[in-house]
N, CA, C and O atoms as a DFTB+ gen file, in Angstrom:
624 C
 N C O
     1  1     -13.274     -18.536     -12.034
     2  2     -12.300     -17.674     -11.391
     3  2     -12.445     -17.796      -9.874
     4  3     -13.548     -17.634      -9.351
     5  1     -11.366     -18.073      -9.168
     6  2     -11.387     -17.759      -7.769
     7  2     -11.522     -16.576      -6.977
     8  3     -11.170     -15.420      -7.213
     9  1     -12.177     -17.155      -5.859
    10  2     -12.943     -15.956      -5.022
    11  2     -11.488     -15.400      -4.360
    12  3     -11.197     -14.223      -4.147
    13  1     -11.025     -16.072      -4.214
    14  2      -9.290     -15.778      -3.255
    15  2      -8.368     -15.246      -4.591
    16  3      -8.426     -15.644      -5.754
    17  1      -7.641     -14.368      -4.086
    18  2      -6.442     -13.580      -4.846
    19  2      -5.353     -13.110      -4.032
    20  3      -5.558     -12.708      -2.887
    21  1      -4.249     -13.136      -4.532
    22  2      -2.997     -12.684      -3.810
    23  2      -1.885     -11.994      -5.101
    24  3      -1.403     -12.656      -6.020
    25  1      -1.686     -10.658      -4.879
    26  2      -0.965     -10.159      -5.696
    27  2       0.388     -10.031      -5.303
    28  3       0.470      -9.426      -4.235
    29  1       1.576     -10.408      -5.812
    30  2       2.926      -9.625      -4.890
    31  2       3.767      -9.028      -6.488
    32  3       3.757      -9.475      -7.635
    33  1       4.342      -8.000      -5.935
    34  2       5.621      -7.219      -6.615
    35  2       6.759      -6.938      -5.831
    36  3       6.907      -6.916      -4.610
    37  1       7.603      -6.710      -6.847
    38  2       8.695      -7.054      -6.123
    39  2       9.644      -5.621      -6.925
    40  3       9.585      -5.329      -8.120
    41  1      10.349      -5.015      -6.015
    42  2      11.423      -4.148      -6.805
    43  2      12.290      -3.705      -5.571
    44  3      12.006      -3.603      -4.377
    45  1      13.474      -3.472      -6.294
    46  2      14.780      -2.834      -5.634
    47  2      14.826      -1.410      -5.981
    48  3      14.485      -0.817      -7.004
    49  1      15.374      -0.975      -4.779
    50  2      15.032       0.795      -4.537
    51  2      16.193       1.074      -4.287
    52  3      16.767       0.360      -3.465
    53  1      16.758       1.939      -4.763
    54  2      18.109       2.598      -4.450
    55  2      17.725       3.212      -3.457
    56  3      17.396       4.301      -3.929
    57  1      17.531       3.249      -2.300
    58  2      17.656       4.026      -0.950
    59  2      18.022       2.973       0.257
    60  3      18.051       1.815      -0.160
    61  1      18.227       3.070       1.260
    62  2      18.582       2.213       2.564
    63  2      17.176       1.940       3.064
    64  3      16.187       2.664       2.954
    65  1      17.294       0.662       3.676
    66  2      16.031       0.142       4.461
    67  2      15.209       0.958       5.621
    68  3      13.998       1.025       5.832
    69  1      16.598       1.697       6.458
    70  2      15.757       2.385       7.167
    71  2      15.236       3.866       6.569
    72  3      14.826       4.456       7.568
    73  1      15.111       4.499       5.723
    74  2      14.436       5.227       4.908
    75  2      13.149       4.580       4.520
    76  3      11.984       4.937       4.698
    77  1      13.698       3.477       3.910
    78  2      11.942       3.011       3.233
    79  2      11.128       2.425       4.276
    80  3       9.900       2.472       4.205
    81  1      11.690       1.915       5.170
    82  2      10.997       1.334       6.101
    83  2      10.213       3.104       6.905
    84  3       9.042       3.138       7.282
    85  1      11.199       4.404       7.007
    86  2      10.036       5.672       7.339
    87  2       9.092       6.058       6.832
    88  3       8.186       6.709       7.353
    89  1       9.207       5.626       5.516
    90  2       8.261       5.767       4.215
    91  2       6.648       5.283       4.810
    92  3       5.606       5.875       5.094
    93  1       7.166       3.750       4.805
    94  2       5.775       3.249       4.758
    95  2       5.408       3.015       6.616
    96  3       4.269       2.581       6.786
    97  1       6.006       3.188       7.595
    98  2       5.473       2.912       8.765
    99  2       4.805       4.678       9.458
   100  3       4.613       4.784      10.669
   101  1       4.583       5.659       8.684
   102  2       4.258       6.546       8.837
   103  2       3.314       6.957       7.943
   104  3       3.697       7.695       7.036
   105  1       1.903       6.572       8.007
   106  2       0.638       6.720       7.474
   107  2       0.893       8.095       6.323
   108  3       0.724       8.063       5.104
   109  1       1.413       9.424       7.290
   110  2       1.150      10.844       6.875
   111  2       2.465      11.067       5.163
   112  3       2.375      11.810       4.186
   113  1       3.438      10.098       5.528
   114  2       4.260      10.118       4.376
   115  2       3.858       9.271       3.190
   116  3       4.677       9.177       2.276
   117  1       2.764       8.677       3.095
   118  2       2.245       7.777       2.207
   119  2       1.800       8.709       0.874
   120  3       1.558       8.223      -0.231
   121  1       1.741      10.158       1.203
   122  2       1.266      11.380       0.472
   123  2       2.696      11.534      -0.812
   124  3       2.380      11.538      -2.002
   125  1       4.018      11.637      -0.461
   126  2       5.068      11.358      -0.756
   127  2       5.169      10.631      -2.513
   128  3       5.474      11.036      -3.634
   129  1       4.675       9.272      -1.833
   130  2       4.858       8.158      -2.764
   131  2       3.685       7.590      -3.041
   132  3       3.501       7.444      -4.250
   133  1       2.604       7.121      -2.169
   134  2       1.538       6.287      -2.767
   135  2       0.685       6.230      -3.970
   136  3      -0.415       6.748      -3.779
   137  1       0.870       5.749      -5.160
   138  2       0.266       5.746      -6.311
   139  2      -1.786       6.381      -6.101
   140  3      -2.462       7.139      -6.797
   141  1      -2.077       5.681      -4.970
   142  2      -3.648       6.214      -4.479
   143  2      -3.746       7.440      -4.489
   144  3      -4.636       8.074      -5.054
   145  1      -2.617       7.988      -3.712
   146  2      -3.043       9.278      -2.960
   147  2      -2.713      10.539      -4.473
   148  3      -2.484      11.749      -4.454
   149  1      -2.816       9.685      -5.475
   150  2      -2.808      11.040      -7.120
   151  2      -4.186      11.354      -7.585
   152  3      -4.583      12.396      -8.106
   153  1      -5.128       9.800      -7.185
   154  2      -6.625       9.668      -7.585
   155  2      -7.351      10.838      -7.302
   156  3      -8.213      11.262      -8.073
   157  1      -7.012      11.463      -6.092
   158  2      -8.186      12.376      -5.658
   159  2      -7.068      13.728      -4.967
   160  3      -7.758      14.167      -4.047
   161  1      -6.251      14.232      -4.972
   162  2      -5.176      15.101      -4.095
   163  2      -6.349      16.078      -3.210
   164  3      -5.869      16.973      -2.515
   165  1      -7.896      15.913      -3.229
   166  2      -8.263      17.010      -2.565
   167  2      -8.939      15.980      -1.505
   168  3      -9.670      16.572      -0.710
   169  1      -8.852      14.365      -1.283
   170  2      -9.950      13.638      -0.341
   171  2      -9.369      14.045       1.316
   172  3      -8.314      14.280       1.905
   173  1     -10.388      13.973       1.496
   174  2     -10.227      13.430       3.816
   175  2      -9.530      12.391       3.827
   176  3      -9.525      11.379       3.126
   177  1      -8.683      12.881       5.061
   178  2      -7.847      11.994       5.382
   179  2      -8.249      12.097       6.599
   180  3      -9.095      12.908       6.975
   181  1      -7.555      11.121       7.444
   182  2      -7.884      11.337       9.117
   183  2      -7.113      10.431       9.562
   184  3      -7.149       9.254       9.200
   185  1      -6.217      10.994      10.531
   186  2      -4.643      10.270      11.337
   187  2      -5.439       9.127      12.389
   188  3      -6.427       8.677      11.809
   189  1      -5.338       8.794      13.182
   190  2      -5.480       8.028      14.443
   191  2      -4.291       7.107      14.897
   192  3      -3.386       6.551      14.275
   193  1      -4.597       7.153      16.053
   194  2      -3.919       5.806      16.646
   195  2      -2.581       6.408      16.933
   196  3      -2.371       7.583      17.236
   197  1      -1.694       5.440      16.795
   198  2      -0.331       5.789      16.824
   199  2       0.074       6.695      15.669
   200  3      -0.397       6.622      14.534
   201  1       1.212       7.755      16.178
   202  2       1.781       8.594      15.427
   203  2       2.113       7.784      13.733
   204  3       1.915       8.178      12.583
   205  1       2.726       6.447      14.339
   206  2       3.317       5.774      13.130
   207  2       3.611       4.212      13.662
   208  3       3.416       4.001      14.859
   209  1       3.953       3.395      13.034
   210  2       4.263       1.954      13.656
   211  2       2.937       1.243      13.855
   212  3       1.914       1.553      13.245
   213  1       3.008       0.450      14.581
   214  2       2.034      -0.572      14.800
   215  2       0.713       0.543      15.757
   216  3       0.941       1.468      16.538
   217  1      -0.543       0.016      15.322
   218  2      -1.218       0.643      15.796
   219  2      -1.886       2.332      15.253
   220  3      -2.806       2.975      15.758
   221  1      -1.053       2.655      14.120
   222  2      -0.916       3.654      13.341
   223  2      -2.135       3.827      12.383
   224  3      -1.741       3.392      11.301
   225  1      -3.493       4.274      12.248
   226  2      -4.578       4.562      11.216
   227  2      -4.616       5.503      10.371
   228  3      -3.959       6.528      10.559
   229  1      -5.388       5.332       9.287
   230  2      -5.718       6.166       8.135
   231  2      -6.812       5.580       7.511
   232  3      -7.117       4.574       6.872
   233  1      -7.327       6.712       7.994
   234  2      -8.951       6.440       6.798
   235  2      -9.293       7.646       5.942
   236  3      -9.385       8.730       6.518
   237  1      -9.536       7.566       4.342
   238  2      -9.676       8.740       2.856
   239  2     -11.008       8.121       3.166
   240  3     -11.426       7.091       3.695
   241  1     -11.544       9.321       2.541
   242  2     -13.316       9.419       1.678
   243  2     -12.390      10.557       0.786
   244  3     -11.725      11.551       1.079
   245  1     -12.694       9.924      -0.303
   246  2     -13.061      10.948      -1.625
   247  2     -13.665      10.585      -2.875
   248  3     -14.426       9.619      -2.916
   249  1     -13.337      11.437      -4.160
   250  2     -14.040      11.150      -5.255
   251  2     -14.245       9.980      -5.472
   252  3     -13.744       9.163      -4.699
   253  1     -15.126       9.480      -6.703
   254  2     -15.602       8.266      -7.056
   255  2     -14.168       7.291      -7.617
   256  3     -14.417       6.175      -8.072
   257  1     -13.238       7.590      -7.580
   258  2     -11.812       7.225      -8.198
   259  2     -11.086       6.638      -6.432
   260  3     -10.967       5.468      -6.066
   261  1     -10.855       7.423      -5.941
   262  2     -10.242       6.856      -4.718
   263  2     -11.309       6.458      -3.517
   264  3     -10.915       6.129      -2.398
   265  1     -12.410       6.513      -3.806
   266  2     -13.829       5.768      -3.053
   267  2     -13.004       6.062      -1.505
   268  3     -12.212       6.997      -1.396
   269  1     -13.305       5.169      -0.415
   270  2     -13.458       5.453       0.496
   271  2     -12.878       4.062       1.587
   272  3     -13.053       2.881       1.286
   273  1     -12.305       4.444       2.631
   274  2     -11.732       3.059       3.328
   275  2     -10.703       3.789       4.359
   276  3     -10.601       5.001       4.550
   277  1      -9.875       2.603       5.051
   278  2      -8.995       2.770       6.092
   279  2      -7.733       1.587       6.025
   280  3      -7.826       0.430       5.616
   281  1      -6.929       2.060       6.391
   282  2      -5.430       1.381       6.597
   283  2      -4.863       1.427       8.431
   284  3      -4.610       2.410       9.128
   285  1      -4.815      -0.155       8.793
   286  2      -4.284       0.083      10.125
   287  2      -2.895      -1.026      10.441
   288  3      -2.941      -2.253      10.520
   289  1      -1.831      -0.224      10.566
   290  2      -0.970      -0.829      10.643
   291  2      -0.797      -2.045      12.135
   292  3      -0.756      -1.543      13.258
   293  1      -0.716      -3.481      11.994
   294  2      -1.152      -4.442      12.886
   295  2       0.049      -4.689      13.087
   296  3       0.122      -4.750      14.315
   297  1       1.064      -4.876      12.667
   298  2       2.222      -5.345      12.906
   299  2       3.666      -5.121      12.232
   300  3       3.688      -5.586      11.093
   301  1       4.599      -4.666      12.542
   302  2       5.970      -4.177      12.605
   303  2       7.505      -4.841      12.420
   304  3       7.627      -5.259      13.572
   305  1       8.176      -5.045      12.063
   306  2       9.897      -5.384      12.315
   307  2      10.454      -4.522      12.250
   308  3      10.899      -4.615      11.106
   309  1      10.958      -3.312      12.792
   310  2      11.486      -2.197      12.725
   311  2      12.802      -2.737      11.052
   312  3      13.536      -3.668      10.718
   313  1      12.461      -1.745      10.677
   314  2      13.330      -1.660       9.195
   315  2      13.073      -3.180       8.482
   316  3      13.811      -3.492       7.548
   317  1      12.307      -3.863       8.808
   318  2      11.987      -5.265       7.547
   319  2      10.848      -5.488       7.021
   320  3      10.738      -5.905       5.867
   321  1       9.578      -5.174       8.003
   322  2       8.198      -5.462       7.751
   323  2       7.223      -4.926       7.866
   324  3       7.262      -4.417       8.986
   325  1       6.283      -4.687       7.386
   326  2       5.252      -4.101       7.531
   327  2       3.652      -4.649       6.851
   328  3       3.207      -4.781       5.710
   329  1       3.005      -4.912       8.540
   330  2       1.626      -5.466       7.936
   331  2       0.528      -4.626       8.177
   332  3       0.395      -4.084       9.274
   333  1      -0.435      -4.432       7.074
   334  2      -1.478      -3.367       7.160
   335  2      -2.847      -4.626       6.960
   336  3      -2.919      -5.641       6.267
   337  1      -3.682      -4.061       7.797
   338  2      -5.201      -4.278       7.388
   339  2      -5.958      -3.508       6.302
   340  3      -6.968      -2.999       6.789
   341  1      -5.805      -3.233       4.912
   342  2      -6.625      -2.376       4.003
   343  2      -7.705      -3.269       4.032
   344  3      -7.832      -4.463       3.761
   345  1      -8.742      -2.038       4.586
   346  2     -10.755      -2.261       4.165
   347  2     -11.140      -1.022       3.366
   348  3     -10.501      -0.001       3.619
   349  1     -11.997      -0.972       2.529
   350  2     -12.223      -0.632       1.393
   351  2     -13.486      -0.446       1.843
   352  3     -13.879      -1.456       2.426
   353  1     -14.390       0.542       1.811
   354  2     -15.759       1.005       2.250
   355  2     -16.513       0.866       0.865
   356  3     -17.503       0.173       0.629
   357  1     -15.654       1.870      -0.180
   358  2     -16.403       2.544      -1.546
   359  2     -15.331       2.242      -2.394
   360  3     -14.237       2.353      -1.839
   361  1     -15.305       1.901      -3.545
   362  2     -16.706       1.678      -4.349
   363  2     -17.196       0.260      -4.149
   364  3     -18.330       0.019      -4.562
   365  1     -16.488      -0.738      -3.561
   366  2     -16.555      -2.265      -2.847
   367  2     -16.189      -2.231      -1.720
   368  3     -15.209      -1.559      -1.397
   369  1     -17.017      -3.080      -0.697
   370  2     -16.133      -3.622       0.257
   371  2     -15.674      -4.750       0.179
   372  3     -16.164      -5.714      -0.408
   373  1     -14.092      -4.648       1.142
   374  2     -13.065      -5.612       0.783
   375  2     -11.968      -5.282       2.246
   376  3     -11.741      -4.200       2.789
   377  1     -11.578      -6.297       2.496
   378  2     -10.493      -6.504       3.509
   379  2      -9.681      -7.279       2.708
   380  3      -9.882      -8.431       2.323
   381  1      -8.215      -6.135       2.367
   382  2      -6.983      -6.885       1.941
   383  2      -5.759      -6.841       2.460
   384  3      -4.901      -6.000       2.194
   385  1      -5.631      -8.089       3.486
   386  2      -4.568      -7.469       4.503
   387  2      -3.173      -7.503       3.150
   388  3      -3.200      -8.194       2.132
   389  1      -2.368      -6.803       3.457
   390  2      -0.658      -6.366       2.419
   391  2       0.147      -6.606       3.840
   392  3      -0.124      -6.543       5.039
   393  1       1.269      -6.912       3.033
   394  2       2.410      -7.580       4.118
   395  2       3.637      -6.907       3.038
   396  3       3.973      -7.435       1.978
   397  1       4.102      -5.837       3.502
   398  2       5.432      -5.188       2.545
   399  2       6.344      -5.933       3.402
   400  3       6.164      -6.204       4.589
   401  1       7.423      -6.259       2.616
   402  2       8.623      -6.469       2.972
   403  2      10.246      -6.560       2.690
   404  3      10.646      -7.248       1.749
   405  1      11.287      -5.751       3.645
   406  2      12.142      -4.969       3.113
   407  2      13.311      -6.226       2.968
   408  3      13.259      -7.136       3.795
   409  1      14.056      -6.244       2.209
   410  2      15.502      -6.855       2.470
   411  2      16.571      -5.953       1.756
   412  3      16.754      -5.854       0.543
   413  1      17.426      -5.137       3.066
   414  2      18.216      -4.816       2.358
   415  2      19.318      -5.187       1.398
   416  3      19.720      -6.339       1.558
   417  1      19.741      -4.691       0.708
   418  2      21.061      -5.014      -0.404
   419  2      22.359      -4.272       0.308
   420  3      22.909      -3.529      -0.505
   421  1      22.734      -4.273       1.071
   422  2      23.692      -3.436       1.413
   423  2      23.417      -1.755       1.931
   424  3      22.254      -1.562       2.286
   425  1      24.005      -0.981       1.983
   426  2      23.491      -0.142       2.883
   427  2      22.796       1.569       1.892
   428  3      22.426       2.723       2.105
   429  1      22.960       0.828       1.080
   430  2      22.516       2.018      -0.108
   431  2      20.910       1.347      -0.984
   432  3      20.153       2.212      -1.424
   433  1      20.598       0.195      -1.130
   434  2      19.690      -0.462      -2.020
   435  2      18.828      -1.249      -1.129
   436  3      19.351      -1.669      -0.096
   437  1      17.524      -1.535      -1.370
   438  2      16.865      -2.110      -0.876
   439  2      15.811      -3.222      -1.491
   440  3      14.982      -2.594      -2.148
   441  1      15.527      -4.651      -1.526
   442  2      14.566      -5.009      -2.400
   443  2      13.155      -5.167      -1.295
   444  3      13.303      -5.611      -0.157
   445  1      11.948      -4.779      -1.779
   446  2      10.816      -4.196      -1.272
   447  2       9.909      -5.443      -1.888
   448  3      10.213      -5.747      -3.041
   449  1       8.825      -6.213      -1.270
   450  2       8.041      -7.565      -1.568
   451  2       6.678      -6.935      -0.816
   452  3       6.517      -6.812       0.398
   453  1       5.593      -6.513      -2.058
   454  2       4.310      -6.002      -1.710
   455  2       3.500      -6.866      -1.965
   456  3       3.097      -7.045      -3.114
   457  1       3.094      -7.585      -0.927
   458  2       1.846      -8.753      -1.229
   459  2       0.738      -8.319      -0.283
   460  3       0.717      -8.138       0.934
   461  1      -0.475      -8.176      -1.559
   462  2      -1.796      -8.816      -0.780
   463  2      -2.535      -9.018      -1.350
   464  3      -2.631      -8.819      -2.561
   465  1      -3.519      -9.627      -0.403
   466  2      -3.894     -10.903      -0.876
   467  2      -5.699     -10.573      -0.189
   468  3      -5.947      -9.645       0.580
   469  1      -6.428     -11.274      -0.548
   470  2      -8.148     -10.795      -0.179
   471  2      -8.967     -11.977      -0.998
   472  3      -8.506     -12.907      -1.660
   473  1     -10.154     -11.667      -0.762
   474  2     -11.330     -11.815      -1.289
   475  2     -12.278     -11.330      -2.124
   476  3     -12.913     -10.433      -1.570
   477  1     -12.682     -11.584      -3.378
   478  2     -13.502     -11.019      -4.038
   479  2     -15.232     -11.145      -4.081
   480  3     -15.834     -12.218      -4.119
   481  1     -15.666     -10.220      -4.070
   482  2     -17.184     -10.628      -4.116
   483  2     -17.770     -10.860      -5.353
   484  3     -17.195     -10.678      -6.426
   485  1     -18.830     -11.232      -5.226
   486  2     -19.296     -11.306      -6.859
   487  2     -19.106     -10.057      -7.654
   488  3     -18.195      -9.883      -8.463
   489  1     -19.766      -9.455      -7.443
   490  2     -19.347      -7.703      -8.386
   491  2     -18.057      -8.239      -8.798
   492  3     -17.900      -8.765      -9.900
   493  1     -16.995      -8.098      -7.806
   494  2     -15.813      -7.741      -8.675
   495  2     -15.207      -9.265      -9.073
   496  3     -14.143      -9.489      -9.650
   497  1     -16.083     -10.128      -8.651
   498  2     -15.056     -11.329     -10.127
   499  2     -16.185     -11.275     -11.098
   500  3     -16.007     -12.200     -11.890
   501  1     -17.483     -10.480     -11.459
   502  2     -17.912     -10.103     -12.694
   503  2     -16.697      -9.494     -13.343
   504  3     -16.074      -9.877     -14.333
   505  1     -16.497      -8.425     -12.533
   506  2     -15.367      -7.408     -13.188
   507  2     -14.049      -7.808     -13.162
   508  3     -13.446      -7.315     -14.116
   509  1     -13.566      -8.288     -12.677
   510  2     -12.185      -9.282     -13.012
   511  2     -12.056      -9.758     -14.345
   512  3     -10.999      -9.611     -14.958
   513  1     -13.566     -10.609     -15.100
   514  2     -13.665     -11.193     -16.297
   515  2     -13.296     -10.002     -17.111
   516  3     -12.433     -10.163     -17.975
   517  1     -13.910      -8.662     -16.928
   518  2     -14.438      -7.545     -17.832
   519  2     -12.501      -7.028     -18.452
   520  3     -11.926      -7.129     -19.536
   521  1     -12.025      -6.416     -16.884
   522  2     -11.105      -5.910     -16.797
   523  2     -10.134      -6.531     -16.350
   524  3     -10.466      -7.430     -15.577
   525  1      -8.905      -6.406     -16.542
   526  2      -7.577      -7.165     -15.698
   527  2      -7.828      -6.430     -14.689
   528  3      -7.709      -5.242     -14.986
   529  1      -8.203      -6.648     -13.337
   530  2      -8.378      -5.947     -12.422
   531  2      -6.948      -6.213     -11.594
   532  3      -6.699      -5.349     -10.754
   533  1      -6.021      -7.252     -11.720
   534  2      -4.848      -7.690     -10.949
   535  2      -3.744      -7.002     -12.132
   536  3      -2.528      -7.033     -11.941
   537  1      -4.096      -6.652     -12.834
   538  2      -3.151      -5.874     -13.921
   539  2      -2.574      -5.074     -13.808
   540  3      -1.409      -4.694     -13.692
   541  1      -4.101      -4.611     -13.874
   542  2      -4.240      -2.439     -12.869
   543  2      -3.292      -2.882     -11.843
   544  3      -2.075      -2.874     -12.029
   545  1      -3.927      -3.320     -10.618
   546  2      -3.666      -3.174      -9.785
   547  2      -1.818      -3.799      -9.223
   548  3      -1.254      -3.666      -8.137
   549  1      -1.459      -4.304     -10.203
   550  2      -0.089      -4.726     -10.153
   551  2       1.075      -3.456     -10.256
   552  3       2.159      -3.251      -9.710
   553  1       0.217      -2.709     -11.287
   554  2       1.031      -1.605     -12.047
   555  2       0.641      -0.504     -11.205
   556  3       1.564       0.303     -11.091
   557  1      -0.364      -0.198     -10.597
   558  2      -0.447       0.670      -9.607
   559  2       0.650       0.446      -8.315
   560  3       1.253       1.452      -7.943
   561  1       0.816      -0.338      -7.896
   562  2       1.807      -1.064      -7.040
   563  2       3.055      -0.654      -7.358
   564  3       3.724       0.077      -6.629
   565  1       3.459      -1.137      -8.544
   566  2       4.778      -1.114      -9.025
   567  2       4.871       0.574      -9.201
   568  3       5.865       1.191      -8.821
   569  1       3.992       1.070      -9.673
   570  2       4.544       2.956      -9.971
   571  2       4.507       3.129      -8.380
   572  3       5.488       3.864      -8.265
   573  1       4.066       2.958      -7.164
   574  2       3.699       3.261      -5.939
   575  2       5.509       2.930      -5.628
   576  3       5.926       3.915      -5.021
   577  1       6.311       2.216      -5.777
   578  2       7.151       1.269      -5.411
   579  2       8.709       1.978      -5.881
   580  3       9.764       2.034      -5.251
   581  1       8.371       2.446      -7.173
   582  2       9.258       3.142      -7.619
   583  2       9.227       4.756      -7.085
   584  3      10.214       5.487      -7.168
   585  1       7.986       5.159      -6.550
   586  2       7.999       6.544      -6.590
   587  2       8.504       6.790      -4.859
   588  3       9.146       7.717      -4.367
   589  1       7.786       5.278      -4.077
   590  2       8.599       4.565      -2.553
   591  2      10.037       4.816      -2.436
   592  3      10.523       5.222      -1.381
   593  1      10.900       4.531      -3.739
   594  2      12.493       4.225      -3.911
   595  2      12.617       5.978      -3.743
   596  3      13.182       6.379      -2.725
   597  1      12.119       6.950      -4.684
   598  2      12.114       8.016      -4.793
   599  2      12.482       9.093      -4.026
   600  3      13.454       9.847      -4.085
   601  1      11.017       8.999      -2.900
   602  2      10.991       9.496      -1.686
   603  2      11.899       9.139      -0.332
   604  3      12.240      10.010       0.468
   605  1      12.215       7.832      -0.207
   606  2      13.486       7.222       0.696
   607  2      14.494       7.685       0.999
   608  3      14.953       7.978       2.103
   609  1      15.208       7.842      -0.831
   610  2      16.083       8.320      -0.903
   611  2      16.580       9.575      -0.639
   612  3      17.668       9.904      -0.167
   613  1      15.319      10.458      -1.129
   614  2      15.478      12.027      -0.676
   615  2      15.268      12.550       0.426
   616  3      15.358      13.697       0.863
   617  1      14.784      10.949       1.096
   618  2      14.704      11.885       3.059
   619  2      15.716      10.383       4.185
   620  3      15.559       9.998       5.344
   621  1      16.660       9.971       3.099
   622  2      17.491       8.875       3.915
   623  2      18.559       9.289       3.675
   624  3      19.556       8.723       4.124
């Protein structure tokens, strides 16, 4: 099994680009929609940096389920792109930079492209063998993506 991995999903959201694009370039609305943020609803959070956009931080510590790490948004296309640095403290460390990206469908629909991509350490390509660990983590994505379309819509 390879040490390198790259996951992408892909779905269309009934809401407009610039909605989903508020969604995800604003750390504090990630509460909204993010499939993570169900693991633990009582962990630390902590804002930094920019309000939102490039330059924008978030770092959780909580339970043994949503472990511990930070998200820093590096780079921007107002309403198309969005690139994050995810590092992972607990229960592994891991740097997986994600590169979302929007194309609208017209001015009501949007199709949304969540790729990332990292490195595994030994631990977890033991556990890769054990568990579909790109499985999980596909389908965590995809409920994150749909619940993304969700929230868009009800504040676009």
């Amino acid at each position: 099994m390879s040490a390198e991995f790259s996951i992408t999903r892909t779905a269309v959201l009934d809401a407009p680009a610039p909605a989903v694009f508020a969604q995800l370039e604003d750390f504090r609305k990630w509460r909204n929609w993010s499939f993570w943020e169900k693991t633990d609803p009582s962990m630390e959070r902590t804002f930094t940096g920019a309000e939102r956009g490039v330059g924008a931080r978030y770092a959780w510590k909580g339970n043994a389920k949503a472990g511990a790490g930070s998200m820093e948004i590096t780079g921007a296309a107002a309403g198309r792109q969005v690139l994050i640095e995810l590092r992972f403290l607990k229960p592994f460390k891991a740097t997986n930079p994600t590169v979302i990206t929007l194309e609208p469908l017209g001015p009501e629909r949007t199709e949304v492209t969540w790729q990332m991509t990292g490195t595994r350490g030994p631990v977890m390509r033991a556990l890769t063998r054990l568990v579909k660990v790109d499985d999980v983590l596909a389908q965590q994505i995809d409920e994150g993506l749909e619940a993304l379309g969700r929230a868009a819509a009800a504040e676009g």
